[in-house]
N, C-alpha and C positions, 0 to 999 in steps of 0.2 A: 504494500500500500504506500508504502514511504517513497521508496523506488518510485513509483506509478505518480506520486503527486509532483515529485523534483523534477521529471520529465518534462510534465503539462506547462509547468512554472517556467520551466526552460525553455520549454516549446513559445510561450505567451509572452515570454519579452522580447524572445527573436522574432517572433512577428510583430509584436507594436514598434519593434526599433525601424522596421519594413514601412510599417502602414501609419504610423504616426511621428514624423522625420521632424525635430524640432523639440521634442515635448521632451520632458523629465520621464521616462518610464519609471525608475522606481518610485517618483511620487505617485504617477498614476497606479501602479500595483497598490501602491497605498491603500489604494479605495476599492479594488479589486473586491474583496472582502465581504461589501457593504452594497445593500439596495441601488446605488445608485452610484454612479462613477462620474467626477469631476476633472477640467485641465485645463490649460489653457497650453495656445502654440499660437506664437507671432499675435495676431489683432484679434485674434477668436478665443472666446472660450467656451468650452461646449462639458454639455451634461447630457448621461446618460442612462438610459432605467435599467440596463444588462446589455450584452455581448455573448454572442458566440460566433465560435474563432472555426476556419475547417482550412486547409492546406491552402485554400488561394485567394480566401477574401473572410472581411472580418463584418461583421451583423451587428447595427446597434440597434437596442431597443430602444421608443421616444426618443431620439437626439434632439437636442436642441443646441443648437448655433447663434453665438452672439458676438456683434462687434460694432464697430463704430463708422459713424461715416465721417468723409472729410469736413461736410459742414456742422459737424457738432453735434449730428444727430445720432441714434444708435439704431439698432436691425435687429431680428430676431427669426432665424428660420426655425417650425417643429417640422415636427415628421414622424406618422408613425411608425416607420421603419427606415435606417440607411444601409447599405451595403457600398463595402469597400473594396474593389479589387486591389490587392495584394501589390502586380502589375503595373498598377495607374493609383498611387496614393493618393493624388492630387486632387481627383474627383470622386463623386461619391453620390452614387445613385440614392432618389428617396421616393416617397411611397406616402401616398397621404400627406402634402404639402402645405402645411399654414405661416406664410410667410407677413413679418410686417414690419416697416419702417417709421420711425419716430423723428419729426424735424427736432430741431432743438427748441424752436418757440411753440413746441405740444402737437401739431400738426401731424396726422398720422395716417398711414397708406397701406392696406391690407388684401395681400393675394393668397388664393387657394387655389389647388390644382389637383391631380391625383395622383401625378407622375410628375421626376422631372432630375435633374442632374446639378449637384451645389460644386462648383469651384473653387477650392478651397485659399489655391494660391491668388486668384483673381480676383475671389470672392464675389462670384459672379453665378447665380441662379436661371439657369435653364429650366420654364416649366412645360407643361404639356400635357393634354388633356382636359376638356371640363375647367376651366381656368376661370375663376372671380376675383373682379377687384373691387373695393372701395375707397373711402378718405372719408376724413372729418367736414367735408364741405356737401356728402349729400350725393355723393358722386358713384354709380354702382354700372359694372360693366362686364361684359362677358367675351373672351376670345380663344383661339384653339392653343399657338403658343406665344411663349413669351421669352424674352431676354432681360434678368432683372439685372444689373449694377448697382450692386448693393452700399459699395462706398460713396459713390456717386448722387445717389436717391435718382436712378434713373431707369424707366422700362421702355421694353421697344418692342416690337412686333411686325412681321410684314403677313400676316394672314389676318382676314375678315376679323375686324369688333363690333362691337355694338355697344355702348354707353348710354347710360339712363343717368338725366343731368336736374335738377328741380326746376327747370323751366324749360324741358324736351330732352329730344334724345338723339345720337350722334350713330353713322353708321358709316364703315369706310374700310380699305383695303390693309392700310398700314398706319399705325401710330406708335407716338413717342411720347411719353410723361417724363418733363423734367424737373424734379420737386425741389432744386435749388432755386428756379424762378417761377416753381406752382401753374406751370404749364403744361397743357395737353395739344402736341400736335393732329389732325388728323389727315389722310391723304389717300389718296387715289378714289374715286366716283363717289364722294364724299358724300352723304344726305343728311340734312339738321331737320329737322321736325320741331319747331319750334314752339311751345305752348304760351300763348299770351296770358298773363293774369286777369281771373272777369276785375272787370271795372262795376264799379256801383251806378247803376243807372236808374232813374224814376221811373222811366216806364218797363220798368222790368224786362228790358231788352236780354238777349242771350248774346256772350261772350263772344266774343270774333272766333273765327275758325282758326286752325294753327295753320302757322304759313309751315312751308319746304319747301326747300333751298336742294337742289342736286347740283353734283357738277362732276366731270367727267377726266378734271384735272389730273397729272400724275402727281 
């Protein structure tokens, strides 16, 4: 039995020193032990609910990934599951994606996905699948994938969105959110639907119709 554990133990630092390039391994062994495993490497630090380890990739249970963006804000990707190829450290497939960015003046921006790929050196989120986004302005939108920049506060996309905005809704080929200057570009055959607010009228007139706006622009 003693044999059999010094093995495992042997075996599990020689892969984190593989799949985790950076880190303290014997601190993290530290927490081995225990419900949940903590660490930090370079800008990130990530928590996790278990691991299991097999000859060519390593399985986190919940991971969660945190770091900071260049403008002072911080990030937060979960996941109900990642997997590490052995191989390719640097990225790391996830499973159940709840990603969200926080400006530094409270401002906050929230995607979910099913699938999707976290970058660990770039610190760059590939989602895919089923993909939702919102913000604290009321902003709720739906697209196939995405490219997040997570230091940045920047998403992008060149497949079909659709955006639900509190005065209409946005529909277009390719867009860009850039949350250092709280803008959303959109582009290609662009259509805004736009919802006027009713006005208060005495003769109990009904509200104008909502305009749209198309355009065939790239």
């Amino acid at each position: 039995m003693a044999l059999a554990a010094a093995h495992r133990h042997s075996r599990l630092v020689h892969v984190l020193r593989r799949a985790l390039p950076g880190v303290a391994v014997l601190a993290f062994l530290s927490y081995f032990a225990f419900a949940s495993l903590g660490f930090t490497s370079g800008n990130l630090t990530a928590r996790i609910a278990g691991v299991q380890l097999s000859s060519d990739r390593l399985t986190m249970i919940n991971p969660q990934l945190e770091g900071v963006t260049d403008e002072g804000g911080s990030y937060t990707v979960r996941a109900e599951r990642a997997i590490q190829n052995l191989a390719v450290p640097d990225v790391i497939e996830l499973e159940r994606i709840d990603a969200r960015m926080t400006e530094a003046d409270g401002g906050w921006m929230t995607l979910q996905a099913t699938a999707g790929t976290f970058n660990t050196k770039k610190e760059r989120l590939d989602m895919r699948d089923g993909i939702t986004i919102g913000n604290d302005e009321g902003m709720r939108g739906t697209m196939e994938r995405a490219e997040v920049l997570m230091r940045f506060e920047m998403v992008r996309t060149d497949r079909p969105v659709h955006f639900e905005m509190l005065n209409g809704d946005v529909a277009a080929q390719r867009m860009t959110i850039r949350g250092k200057d709280r803008t959303i570009s959109f582009l290609g055959r662009v259509k805004v639907n736009i919802r006027k607010r009713p006005e208060a009228s005495p003769t109990g007139a009904a509200p104008a119709a909502a305009a749209v706006v198309s355009t065939n622009g790239g």
